[in-house]
C-alpha angles and dihedrals in degrees: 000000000000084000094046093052091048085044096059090037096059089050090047090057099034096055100072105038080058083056091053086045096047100046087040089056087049097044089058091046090051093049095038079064091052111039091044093076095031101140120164137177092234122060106218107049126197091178107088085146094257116146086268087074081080095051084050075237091292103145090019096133095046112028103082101176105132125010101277085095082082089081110027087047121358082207097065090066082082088070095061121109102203134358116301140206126184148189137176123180119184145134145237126238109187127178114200118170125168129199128206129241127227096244104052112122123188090184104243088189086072100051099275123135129209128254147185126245105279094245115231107002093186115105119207127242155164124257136185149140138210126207124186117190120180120192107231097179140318089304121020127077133192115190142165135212127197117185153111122256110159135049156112139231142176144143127182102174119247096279116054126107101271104047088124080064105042147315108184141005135162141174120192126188135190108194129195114197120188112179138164135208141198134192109217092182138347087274103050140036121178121204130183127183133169121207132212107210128185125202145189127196125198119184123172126160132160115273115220109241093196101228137101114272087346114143116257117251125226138234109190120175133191136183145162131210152161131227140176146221161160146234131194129188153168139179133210137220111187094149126016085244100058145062134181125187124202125191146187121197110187109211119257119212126221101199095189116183123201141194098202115240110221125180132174104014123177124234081253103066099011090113088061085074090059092053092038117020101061103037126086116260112205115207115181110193113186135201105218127232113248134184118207130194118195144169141201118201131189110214092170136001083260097037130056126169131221146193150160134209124181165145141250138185107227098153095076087069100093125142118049130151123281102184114237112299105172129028087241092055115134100184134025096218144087144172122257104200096233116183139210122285140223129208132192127175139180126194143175128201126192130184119212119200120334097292099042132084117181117201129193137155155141138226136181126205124182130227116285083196144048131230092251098054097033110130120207087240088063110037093162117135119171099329116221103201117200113198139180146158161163137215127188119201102223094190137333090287114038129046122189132193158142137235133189126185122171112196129204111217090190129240096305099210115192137172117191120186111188147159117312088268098063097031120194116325115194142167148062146263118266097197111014097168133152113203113192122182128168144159126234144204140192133202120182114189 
């Protein structure tokens, strides 16, 4: 009797823990499917599709409500209640249409065409994220993030106007994120993670053949790599109405090497494929630091305010390819001069009822780039991001919504005056818009 009632209690236990294993292993195959094809016209990306989207991150270092946070601040899982799981598909719209200016040449005398301008250079695709926080005491937290956060996209088709330049680029990144917290007192909680990322480049642009009505050549490049970083974290609690999040990413740094692809090449720039096809292109792509301050504040028991202010190192992004411009070239990169960046975010949450949350908010980041030294691949200027959102708790255990943020990512004006081969490339982006949008839900157990 004694064996039959140990019997039915181990299977009570293990059952559901078969039930955690087995959503947590779909969850991964669902995002894996997501996050392998993430491109993005900005490169540092806020939007992983997590509730926060809804916020347009305003509050992320400090809210803490789901676990997400394992991600946004390692600290915030103290906050948690129970054990969390999260996941969050979506998918990015972007419109990025760029007008040329009068005064773009491509230098015809020297064998260029002309071209249009490329219509909408975004590319769709799925986004997504899943957090998994477990409750190891009182105290201590373990979590895990998987998600996409940084990356670049673009394709202008093989005929527009700045296919010397470029035609097509892409980086696309797949991120995994463990952490642990830890709450010292009931004012403050600590949290620390490292993440593994892997990521691939693809760059590919026309090559001038320098001779009247003879077909473009191509250069096309391709790479795969691995980097590695950390977060640390903690959050505040002065006053029970009030919570403030501070966080540390460490760069991570994407060495790519590539061995450059060249096809139908003319007699007149043949010999660019000796200097330049055969030899090793290093592009390091880096994924800044950044350092981000946020609060949560609640005005009412129904009402809280957000915001973010904060800081990131663009300047470490340096080399990135440039195309061939001139028949005597020897790289195909070149550095773009990027500088650091400022954000700043405000936020509101409501909550209607007992079952709705009502999320809305606002941010602000500044160019990383100026117009001189802006590339085609990265037409981002100052980004206004517009985000809002709801959430309905379904029971005690399970919350579902939905978020959508567009972002601006401004005019974009750019001239580039290069070799006899490129020729002068102006103008600027008359829609340069990012639309997100992405479902969530929440299971507390």
């Amino acid at each position: 009797m004694q064996r039959t009632n140990k019997a039915r209690l181990e299977r009570s236990v293990q059952a559901p823990l078969r039930k955690v294993h087995r959503t947590i292993s779909l969850a991964i195959v669902v995002l894996l499917a997501f996050v392998s094809s993430a491109r993005g016209a900005a490169l540092e990306l806020y939007e992983t599709g997590a509730p926060d989207l809804g916020t347009a991150s305003a509050g992320r270092a400090a809210m803490a409500s789901d676990a997400s946070t394992a991600a946004a601040n390692p600290a915030g899982m103290t906050l948690l209640d129970r054990s969390q799981l999260l996941t969050a598909p979506g998918a990015f719209l972007p419109s990025t249409n760029f007008d040329v200016a009068p005064q773009t040449n491509l230098k015809p005398a020297f064998g260029g065409t002309k071209g249009g301008g490329g219509g909408n250079a975004g590319v769709f695709f799925p986004i997504g994220s899943f957090s998994y926080v477990h409750k190891l005491s009182e105290k201590l937290r373990l979590g895990v993030a998987v998600f996409s956060d940084y990356g670049l996209g673009g394709d202008y088709g093989k005929t527009w106007v700045g296919r010397y330049y470029i035609t097509e680029a892409s980086l696309i990144t797949f991120k995994v994120n463990p952490s642990i917290a830890y709450e010292v007192n009931k004012w403050l909680s600590v949290g620390a993670g490292f993440s593994f990322g892997v990521g691939r480049f693809t760059f590919q642009s026309k090559i001038n053949n320098a001779a009247p009505r003879a077909p473009d050549g191509g250069l096309a490049m391709e790479s795969w790599d691995e980097a590695f970083g950390a977060k640390v974290g903690m959050l505040l609690r002065p006053i029970s109405k009030l919570r403030i999040g501070l966080t540390y990413q460490s760069p991570e740094e994407y060495k790519f090497g590539f061995r450059p692809h060249m096809t139908g090449l003319g007699p007149v720039v043949s010999r660019i494929r000796q200097r330049i096809g055969g030899t090793k292109v290093n592009v390091p792509l880096t994924e800044p630091q950044q350092v981000m301050l946020s609060a949560v504040y609640e005005v009412l028991p129904n009402f809280s305010l957000l915001g973010n202010v904060g800081w990131q190192n663009w300047s470490a992004f340096a080399e990135f390819p440039v195309g061939i411009s001139a028949a005597n070239q020897r790289t195909v990169t070149a550095n773009l001069h990027f500088s650091d960046t400022c954000h700043i975010a405000i936020g509101q949450q409501l909550r209607i009822g007992e079952k709705w949350l009502w999320s809305a908010g606002f941010a602000y980041d500044s160019s990383p780039v100026s117009k001189a030294n802006r590339n085609a691949v990265l037409p981002i200027d100052r980004q206004l991001r517009y985000g809002t959102g709801i959430q309905y708790e379904i029971n005690h255990d399970i919350t579902a919504g939905a978020a959508w943020e567009l972002m601006d990512a401004g005019p974009g004006p750019y001239s580039n005056r290069r070799g006899p081969l490129a020729g002068t490339l102006q103008g600027h982006y008359s829609s340069n818009y990012l639309n997100f949008v992405a479902l969530n839900v929440i299971w507390k157990f």
